[in-house]
MIDREN-708593 format. One record per residue (C-alpha): residue number from 1; residue in one letter; z, x negated, y. Coordinates in steps of 0.001 Angstrom, whole numbers, m for minus. Example, Ala and Ser with C-alpha at 12.3 -4.5 7.8 and 13.67 -1.06 7.14 Angstrom:
residues 2
+------+-------+---------+---------+---------+
| nunu | vovex |      c3 |      c1 |      c2 |
+------+-------+---------+---------+---------+
|    1 |     A |    7800 |  m12300 |   m4500 |
|    2 |     S |    7140 |  m13670 |   m1060 |
+------+-------+---------+---------+---------+
end
This chain:
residues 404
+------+-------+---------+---------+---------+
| nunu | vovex |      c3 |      c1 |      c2 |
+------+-------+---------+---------+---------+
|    1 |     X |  m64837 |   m8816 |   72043 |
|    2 |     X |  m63217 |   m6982 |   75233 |
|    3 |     X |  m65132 |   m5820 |   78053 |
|    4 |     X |  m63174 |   m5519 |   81397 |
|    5 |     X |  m59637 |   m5626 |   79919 |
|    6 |     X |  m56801 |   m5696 |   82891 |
|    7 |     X |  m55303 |   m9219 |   83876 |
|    8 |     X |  m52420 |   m9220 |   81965 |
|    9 |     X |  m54449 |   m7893 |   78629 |
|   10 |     X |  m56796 |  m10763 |   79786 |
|   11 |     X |  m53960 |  m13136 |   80004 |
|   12 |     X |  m52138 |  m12740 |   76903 |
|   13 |     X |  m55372 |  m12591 |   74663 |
|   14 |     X |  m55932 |  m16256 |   76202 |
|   15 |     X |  m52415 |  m17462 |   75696 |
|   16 |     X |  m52519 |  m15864 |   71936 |
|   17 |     X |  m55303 |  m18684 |   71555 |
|   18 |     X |  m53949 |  m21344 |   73237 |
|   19 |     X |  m51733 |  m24230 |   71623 |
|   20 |     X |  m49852 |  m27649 |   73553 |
|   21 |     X |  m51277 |  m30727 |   72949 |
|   22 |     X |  m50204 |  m33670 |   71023 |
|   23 |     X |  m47300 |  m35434 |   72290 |
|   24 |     X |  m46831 |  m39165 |   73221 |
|   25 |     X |  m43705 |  m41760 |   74189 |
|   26 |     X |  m44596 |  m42765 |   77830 |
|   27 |     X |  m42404 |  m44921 |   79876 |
|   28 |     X |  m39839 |  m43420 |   82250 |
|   29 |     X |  m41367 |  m45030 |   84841 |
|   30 |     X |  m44747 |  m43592 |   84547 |
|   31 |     X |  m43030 |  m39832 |   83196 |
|   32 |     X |  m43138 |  m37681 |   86420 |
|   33 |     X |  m44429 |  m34527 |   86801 |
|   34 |     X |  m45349 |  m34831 |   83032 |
|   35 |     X |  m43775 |  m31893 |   80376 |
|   36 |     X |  m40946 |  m33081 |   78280 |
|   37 |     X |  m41598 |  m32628 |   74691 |
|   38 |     X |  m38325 |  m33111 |   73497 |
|   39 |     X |  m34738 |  m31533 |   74038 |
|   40 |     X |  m32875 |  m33483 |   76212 |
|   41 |     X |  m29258 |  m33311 |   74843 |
|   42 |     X |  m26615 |  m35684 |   76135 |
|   43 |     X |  m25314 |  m38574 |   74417 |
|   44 |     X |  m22663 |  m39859 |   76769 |
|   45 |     X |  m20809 |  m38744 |   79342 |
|   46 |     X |  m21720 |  m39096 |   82768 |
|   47 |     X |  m19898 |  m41087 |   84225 |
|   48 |     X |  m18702 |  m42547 |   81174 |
|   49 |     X |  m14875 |  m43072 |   82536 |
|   50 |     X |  m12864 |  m42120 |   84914 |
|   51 |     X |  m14116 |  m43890 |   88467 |
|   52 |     X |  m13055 |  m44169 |   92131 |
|   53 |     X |  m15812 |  m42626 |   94576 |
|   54 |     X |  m14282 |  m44576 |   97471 |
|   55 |     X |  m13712 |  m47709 |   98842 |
|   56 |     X |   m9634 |  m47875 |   98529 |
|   57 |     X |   m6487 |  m48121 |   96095 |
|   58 |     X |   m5561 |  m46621 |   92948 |
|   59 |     X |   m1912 |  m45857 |   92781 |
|   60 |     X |     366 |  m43671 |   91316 |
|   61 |     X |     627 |  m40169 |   93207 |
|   62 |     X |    4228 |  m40180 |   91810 |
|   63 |     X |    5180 |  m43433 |   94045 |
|   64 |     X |    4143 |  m41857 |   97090 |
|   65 |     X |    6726 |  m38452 |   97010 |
|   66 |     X |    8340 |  m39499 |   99712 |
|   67 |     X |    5781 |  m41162 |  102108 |
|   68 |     X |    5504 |  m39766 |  105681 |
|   69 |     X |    4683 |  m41340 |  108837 |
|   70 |     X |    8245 |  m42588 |  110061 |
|   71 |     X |    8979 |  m43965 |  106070 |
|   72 |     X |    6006 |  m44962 |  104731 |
|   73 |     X |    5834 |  m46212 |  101145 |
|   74 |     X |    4664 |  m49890 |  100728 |
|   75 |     X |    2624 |  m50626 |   97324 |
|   76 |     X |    1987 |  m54395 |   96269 |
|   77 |     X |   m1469 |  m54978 |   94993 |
|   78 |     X |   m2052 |  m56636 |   91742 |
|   79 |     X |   m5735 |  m56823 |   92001 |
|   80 |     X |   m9533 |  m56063 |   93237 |
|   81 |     X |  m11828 |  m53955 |   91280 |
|   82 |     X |  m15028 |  m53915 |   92052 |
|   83 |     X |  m17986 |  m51737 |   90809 |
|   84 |     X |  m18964 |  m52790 |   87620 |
|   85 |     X |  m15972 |  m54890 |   86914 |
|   86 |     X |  m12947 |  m53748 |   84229 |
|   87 |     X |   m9387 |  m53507 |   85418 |
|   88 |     X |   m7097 |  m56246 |   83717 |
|   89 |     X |   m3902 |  m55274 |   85002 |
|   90 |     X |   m2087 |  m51781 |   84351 |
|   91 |     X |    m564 |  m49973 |   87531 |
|   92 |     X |    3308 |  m49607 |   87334 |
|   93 |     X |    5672 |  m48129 |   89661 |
|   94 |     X |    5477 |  m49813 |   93055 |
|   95 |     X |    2111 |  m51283 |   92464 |
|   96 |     X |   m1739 |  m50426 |   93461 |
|   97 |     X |   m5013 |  m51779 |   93060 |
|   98 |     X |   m7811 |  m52292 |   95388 |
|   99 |     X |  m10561 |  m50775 |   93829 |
|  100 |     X |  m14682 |  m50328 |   95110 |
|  101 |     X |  m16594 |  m46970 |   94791 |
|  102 |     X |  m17679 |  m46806 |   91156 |
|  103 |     X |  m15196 |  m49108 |   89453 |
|  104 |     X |  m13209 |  m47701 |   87018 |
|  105 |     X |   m9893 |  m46629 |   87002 |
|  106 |     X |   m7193 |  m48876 |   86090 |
|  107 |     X |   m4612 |  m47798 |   83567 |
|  108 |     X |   m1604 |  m46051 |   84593 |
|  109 |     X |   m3589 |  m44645 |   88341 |
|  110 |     X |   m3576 |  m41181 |   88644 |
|  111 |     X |   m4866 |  m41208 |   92403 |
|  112 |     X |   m7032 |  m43405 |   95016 |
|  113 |     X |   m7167 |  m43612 |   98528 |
|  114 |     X |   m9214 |  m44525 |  101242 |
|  115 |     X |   m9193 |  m48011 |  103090 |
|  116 |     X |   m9116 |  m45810 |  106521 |
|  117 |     X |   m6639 |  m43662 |  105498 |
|  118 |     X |   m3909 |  m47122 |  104768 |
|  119 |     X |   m2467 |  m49822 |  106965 |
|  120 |     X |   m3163 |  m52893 |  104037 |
|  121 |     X |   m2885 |  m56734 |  104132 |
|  122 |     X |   m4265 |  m58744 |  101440 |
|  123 |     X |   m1445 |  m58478 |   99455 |
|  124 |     X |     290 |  m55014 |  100466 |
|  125 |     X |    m674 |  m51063 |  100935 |
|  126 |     X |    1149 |  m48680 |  103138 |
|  127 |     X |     672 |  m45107 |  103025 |
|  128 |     X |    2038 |  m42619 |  105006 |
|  129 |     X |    1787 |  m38639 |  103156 |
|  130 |     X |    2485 |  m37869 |   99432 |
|  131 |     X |    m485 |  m37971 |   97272 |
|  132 |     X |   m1367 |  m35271 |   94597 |
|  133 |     X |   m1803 |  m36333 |   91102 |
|  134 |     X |   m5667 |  m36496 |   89998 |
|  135 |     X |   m6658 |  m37033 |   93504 |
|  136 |     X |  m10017 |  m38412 |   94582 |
|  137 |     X |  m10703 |  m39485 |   90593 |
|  138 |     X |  m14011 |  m39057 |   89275 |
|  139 |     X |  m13277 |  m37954 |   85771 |
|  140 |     X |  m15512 |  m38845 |   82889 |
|  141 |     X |  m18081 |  m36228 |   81986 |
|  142 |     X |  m17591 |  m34640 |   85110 |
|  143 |     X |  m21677 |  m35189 |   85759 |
|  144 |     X |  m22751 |  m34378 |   82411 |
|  145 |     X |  m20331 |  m33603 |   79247 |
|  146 |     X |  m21439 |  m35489 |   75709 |
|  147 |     X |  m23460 |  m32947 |   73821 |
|  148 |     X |  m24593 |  m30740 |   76762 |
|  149 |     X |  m28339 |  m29457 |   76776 |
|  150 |     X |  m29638 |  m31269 |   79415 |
|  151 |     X |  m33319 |  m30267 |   79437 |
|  152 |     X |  m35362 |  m28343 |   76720 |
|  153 |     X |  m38779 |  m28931 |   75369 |
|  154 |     X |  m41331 |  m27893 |   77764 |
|  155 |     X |  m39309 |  m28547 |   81384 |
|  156 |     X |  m41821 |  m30779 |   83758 |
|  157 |     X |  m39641 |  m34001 |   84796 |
|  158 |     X |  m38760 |  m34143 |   88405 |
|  159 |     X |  m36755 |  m36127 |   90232 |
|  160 |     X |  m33472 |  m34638 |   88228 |
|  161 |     X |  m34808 |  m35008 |   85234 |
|  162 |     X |  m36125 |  m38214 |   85713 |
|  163 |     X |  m32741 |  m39426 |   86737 |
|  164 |     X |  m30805 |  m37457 |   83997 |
|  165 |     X |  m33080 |  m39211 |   81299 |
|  166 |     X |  m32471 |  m42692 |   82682 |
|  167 |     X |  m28552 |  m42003 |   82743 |
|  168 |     X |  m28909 |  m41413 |   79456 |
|  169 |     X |  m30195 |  m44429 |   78689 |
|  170 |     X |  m34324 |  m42834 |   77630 |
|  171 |     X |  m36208 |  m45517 |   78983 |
|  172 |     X |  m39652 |  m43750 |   76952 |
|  173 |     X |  m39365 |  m40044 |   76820 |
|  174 |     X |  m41021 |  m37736 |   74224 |
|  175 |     X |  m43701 |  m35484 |   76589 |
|  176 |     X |  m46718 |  m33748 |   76083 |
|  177 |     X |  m50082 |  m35930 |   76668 |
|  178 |     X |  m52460 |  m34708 |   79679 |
|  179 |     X |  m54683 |  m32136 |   78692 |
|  180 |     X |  m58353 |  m33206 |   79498 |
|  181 |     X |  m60309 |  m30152 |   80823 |
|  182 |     X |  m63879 |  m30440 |   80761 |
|  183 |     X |  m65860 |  m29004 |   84447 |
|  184 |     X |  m69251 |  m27380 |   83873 |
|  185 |     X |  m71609 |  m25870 |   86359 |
|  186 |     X |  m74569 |  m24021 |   86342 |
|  187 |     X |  m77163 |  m22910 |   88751 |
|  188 |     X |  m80452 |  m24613 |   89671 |
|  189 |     X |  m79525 |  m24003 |   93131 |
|  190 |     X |  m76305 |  m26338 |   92788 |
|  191 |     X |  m76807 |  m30176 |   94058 |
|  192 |     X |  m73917 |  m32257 |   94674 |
|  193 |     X |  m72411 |  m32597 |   97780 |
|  194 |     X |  m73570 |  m36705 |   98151 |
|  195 |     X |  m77195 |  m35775 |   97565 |
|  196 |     X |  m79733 |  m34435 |  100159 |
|  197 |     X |  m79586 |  m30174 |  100318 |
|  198 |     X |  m83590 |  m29013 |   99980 |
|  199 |     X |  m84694 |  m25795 |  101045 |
|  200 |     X |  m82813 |  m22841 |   98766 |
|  201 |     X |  m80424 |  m25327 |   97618 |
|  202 |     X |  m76503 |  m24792 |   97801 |
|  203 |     X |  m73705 |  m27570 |   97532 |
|  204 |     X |  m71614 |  m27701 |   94275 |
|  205 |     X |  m68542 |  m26470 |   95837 |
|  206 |     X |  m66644 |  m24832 |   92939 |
|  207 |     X |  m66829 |  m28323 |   91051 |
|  208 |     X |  m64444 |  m30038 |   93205 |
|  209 |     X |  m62273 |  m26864 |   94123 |
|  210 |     X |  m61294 |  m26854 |   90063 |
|  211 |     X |  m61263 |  m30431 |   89765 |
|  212 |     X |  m58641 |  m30468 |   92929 |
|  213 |     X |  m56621 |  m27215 |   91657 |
|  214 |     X |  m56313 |  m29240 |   88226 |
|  215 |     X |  m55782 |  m32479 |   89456 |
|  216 |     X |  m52721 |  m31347 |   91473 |
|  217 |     X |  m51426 |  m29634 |   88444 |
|  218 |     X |  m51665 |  m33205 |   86363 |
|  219 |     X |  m54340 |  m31709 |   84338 |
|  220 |     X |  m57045 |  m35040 |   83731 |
|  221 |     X |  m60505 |  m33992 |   84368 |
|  222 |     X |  m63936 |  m34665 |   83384 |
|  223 |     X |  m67421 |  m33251 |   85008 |
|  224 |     X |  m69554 |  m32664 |   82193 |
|  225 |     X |  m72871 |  m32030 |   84958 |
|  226 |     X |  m74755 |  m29245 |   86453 |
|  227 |     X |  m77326 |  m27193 |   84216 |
|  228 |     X |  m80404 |  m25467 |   85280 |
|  229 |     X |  m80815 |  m21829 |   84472 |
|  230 |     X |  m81445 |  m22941 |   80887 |
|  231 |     X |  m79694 |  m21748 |   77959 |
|  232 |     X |  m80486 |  m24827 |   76351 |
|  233 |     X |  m79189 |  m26890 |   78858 |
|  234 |     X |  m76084 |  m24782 |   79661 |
|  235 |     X |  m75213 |  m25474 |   75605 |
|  236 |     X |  m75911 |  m29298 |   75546 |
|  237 |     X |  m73035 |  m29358 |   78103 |
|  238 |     X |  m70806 |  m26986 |   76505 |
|  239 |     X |  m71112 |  m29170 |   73059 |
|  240 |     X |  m70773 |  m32229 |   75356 |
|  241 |     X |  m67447 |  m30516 |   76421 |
|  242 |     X |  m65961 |  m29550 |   73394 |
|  243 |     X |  m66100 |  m32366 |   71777 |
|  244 |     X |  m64869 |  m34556 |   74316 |
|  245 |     X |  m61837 |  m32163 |   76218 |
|  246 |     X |  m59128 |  m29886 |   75616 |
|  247 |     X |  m60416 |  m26751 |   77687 |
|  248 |     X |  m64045 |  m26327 |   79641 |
|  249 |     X |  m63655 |  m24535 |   82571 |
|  250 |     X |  m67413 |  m23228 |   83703 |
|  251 |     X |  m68692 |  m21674 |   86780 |
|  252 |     X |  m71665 |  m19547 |   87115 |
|  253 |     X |  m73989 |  m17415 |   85327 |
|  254 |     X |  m71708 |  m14628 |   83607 |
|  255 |     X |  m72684 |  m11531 |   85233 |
|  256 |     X |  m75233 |   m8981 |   84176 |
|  257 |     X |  m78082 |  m10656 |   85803 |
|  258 |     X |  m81386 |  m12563 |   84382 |
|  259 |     X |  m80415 |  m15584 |   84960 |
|  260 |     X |  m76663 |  m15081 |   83546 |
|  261 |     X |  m76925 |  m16844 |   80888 |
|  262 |     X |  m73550 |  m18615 |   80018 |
|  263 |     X |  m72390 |  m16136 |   77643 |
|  264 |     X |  m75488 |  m16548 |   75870 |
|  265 |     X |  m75238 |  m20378 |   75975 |
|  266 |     X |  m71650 |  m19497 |   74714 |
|  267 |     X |  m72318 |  m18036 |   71480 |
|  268 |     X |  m75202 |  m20352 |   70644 |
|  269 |     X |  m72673 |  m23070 |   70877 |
|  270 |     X |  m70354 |  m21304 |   68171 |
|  271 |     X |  m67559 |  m20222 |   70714 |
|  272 |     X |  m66125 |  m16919 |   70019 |
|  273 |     X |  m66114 |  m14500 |   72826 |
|  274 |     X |  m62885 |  m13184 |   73258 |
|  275 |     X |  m63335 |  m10965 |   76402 |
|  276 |     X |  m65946 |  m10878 |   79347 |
|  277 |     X |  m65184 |   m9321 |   82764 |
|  278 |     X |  m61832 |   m8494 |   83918 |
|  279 |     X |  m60786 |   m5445 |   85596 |
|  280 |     X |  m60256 |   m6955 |   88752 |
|  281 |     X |  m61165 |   m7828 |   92520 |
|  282 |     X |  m62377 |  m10712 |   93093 |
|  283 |     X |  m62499 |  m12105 |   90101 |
|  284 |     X |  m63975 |   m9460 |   87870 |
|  285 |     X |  m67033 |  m11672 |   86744 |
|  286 |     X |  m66164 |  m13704 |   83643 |
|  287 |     X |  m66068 |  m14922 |   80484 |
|  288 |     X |  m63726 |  m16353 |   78351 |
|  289 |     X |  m64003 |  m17633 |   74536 |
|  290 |     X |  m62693 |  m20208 |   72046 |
|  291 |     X |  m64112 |  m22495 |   69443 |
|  292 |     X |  m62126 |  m24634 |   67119 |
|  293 |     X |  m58740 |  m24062 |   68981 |
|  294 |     X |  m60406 |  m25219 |   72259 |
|  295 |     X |  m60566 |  m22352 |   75063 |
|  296 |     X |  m63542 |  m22186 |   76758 |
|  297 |     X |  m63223 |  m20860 |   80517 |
|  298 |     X |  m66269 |  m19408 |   81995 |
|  299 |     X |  m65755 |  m18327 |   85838 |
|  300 |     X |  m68158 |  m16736 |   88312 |
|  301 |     X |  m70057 |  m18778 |   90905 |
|  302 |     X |  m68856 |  m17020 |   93575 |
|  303 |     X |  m66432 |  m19473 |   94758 |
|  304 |     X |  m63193 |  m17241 |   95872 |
|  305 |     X |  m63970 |  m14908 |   93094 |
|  306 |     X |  m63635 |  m18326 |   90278 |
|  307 |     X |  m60400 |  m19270 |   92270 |
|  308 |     X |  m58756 |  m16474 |   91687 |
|  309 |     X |  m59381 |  m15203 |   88432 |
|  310 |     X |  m58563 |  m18857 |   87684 |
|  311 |     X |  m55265 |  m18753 |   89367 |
|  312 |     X |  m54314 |  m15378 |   87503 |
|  313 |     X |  m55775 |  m15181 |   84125 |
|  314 |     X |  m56788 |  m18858 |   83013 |
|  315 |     X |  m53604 |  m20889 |   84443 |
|  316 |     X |  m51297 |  m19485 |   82246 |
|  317 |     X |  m52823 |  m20021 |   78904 |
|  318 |     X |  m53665 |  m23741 |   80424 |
|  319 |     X |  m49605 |  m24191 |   81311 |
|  320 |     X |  m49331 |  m23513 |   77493 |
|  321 |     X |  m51839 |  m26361 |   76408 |
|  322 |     X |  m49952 |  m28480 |   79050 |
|  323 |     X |  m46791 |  m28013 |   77422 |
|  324 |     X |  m45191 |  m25676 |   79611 |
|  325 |     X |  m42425 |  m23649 |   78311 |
|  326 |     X |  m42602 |  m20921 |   80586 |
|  327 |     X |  m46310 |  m21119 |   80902 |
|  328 |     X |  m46651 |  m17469 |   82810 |
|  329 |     X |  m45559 |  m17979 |   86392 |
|  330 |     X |  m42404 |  m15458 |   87686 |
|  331 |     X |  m43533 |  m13277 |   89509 |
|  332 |     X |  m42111 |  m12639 |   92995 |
|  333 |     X |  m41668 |  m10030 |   95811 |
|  334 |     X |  m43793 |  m11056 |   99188 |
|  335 |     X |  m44256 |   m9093 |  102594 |
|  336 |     X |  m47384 |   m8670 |  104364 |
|  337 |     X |  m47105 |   m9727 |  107688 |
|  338 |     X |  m50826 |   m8462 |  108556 |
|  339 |     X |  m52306 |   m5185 |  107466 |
|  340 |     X |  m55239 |   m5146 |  105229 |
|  341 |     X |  m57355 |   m2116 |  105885 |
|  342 |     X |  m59662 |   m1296 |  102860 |
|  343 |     X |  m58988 |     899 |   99980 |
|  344 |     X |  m58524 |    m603 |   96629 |
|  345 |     X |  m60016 |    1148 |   93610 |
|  346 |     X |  m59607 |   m1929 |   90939 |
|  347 |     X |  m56662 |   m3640 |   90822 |
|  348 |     X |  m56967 |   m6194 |   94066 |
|  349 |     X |  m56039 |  m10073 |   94478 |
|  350 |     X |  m54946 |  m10936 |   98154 |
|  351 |     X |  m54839 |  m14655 |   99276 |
|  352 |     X |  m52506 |  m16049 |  101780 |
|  353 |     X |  m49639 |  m17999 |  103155 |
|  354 |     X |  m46262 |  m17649 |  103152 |
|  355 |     X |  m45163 |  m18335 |  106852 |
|  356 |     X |  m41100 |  m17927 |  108044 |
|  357 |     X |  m41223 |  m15559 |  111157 |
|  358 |     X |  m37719 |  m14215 |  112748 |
|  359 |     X |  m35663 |  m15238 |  109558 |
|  360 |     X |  m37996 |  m13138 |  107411 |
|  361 |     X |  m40962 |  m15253 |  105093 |
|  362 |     X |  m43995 |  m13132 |  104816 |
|  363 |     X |  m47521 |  m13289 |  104065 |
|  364 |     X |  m50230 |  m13970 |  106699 |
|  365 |     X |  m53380 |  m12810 |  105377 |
|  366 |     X |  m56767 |  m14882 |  106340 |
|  367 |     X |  m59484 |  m12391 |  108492 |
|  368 |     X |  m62106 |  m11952 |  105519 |
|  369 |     X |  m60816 |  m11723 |  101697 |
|  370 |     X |  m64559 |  m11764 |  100395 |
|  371 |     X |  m65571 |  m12822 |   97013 |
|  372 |     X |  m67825 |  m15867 |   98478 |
|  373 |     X |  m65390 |  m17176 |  101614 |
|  374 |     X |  m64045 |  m20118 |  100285 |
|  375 |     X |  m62751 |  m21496 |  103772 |
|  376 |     X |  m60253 |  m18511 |  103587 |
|  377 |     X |  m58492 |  m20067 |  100917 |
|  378 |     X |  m57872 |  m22930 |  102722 |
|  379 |     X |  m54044 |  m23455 |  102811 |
|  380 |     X |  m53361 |  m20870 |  100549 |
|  381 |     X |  m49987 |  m20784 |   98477 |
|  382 |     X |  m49473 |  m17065 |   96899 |
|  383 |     X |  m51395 |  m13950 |   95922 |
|  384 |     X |  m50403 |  m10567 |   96237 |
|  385 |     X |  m51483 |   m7694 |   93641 |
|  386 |     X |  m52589 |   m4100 |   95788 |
|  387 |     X |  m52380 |   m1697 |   92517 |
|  388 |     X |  m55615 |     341 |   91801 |
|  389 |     X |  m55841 |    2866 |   93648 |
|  390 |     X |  m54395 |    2491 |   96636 |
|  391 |     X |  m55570 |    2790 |  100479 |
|  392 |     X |  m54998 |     284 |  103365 |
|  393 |     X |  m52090 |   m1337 |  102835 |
|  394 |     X |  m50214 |   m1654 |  106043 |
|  395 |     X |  m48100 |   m5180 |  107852 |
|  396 |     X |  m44467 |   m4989 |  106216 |
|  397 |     X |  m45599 |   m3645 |  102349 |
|  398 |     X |  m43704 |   m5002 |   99671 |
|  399 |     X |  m46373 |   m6510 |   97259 |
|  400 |     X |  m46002 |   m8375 |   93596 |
|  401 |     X |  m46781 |  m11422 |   94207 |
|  402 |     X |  m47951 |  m15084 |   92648 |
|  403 |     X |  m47268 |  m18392 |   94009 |
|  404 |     X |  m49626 |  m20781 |   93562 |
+------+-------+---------+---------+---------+
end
């Protein structure tokens, strides 16, 4: 076991023991925002023939050579095609179709053109300019060639994708089921928020923080309950967990104090610890193990503090049971638009939100970036990471940063 490795040590031992869930065939209609467990490669072209994307005739370009305004070139029309229909008659010299956007191109056509841009009867098309061979044709494949990687294993399906997989006629896509992720807490100063708060009592906050971060991340999960400062009760839960979920994710009780007793409760239950503490502000509190392939995620009770070492070391490891190809999140370049004025000697965590300001997006930083103020996270979408060592870092730095 580790003892205060860096984030990214942290991170990579817990995506080392982390491994996707089973996969299932769900219907396309119920398949967004879930990970696709399958290449996508394509079968057919898209579209799958040639096609008009306008309302108007299909022609020979070769007809219209010598078509200007004062000798326009009559066409006779042999027949309407409308979208979804099949051409019956081939275009020869002389002769056009009227065709509707999406119907395909009759033989012989090597051009279409608009209704607005004709003088027609029902029976007869004038135009007035030349026409260029190919022009305004959709060709076949031009959307997506047979045999093209489409998607890989791993890509969430969003509205593309969704739309991609139904042109390709995968009404029940291959994706990875929801992981379940079990929510622990522990303190006997924690009561939930619907029941009365008695003197030296504190609301269970960090319970639904998790449950929304996960939630919004499609992640299914289940409160296991509070426990007491009680070892005992802190491992009923933790058995109750991994035998019913994918990942526990605890808060509370893994400092150095009396009444820290997770860890403990930890080992008791047979989970392996694989690291506690990480060298880091806020955050640093922590402990994180595994049991029988399951990770077990045990945060600090401080409520900012569990956020953010949840957002940078856990998340990764749980984009890999999720499915996620690319589980670690790119990192990016933000700006501070505020200056933050104490020295960092551990690595440091900012919170904030990215805000557009004269063309330029920066980070606005919240007044206090304390271990316990939750209500500065409010509205936040990105960290930024202040290297060890460094002083006040002044409005316009050029920060790592980690969008949430």
């Amino acid at each position: 076991m580790l003892y205060h490795p860096d984030y990214i040590t942290a991170r990579e031992i817990l995506l080392d023991a982390a491994a996707p869930v089973e996969t299932e065939r769900l219907d396309l209609t119920q398949s967004g925002g879930r990970i696709l467990a399958q290449d996508l490669i394509a079968a057919e072209n898209i579209p799958a023939f040639d096609r008009s994307p306008y309302d108007g005739y299909a022609f020979r370009a070769a007809d219209t050579m010598t078509a200007t305004r004062e000798q326009p070139v009559m066409l006779r029309v042999l027949e309407e095609i409308p979208a979804g229909a099949v051409p019956t008659l081939p275009v020869t010299e002389g002769t056009a179709s009227k065709i509707l956007t999406g119907a395909p191109i009759p033989e012989g056509t090597d051009a279409v053109i608009k209704f607005e841009d004709t003088v027609f009867t029902a029976d007869t098309v004038t135009l007035s300019s030349p026409a260029k061979s190919g022009q305004n044709i959709v060709r076949a494949g031009e959307d997506v060639r047979k045999g093209q990687l489409l998607a890989r294993r791993g890509d969430i399906i969003d509205p593309g994708l969704a739309g991609t997989l139904a042109s390709q006629g995968i009404a029940a896509p291959t994706v990875y089921r929801r992981p379940k992720v079990g929510i622990l807490s522990t303190g006997s100063e924690l009561v939930e928020a619907s029941d009365p708060l008695g003197p030296g009592k504190i609301y269970n906050a960090n319970r639904h923080t998790l449950e929304t971060a996960l939630n919004r991340m499609g992640y299914d999960c289940i409160y296991l309950g509070t426990a007491g400062d009680c070892v005992e009760d802190i491992c009923a839960l933790i058995r109750h967990g991994l035998a019913e979920c994918d990942v526990i994710v605890s808060t509370g009780g893994v400092s150095v104090g009396n009444y820290d007793l997770t860890p403990v409760a930890m080992e008791r239950s047979g989970i392996t610890l694989l690291f506690r503490g990480v060298d880091m502000k806020p955050g640093m509190a922590c402990a994180y193990g595994s049991c029988g392939g399951k990770l077990i995620c045990a945060l600090s009770g401080n409520p900012a503090s569990a956020l953010i070492n949840f957002y940078a070391v856990a998340l990764p490891a749980l984009r890999k049971i999720a499915g996620y190809r690319d589980p670690v999140p790119q990192p990016i370049q933000v700006t501070l638009a505020d200056r933050f004025g104490k020295k960092s000697p551990k690595l440091r965590f900012l919170r904030g939100t990215l805000v557009l300001r004269d063309g330029t997006v920066r980070m606005t930083l919240p007044a206090d970036q304390g271990n316990v103020i939750l209500s500065s996270t409010i509205g936040c979408n990105v960290m930024a990471i202040v290297p060890a060592g460094s002083g006040p870092v002044e409005a316009g730095t050029v920060l790592e940063g980690l969008l949430l």
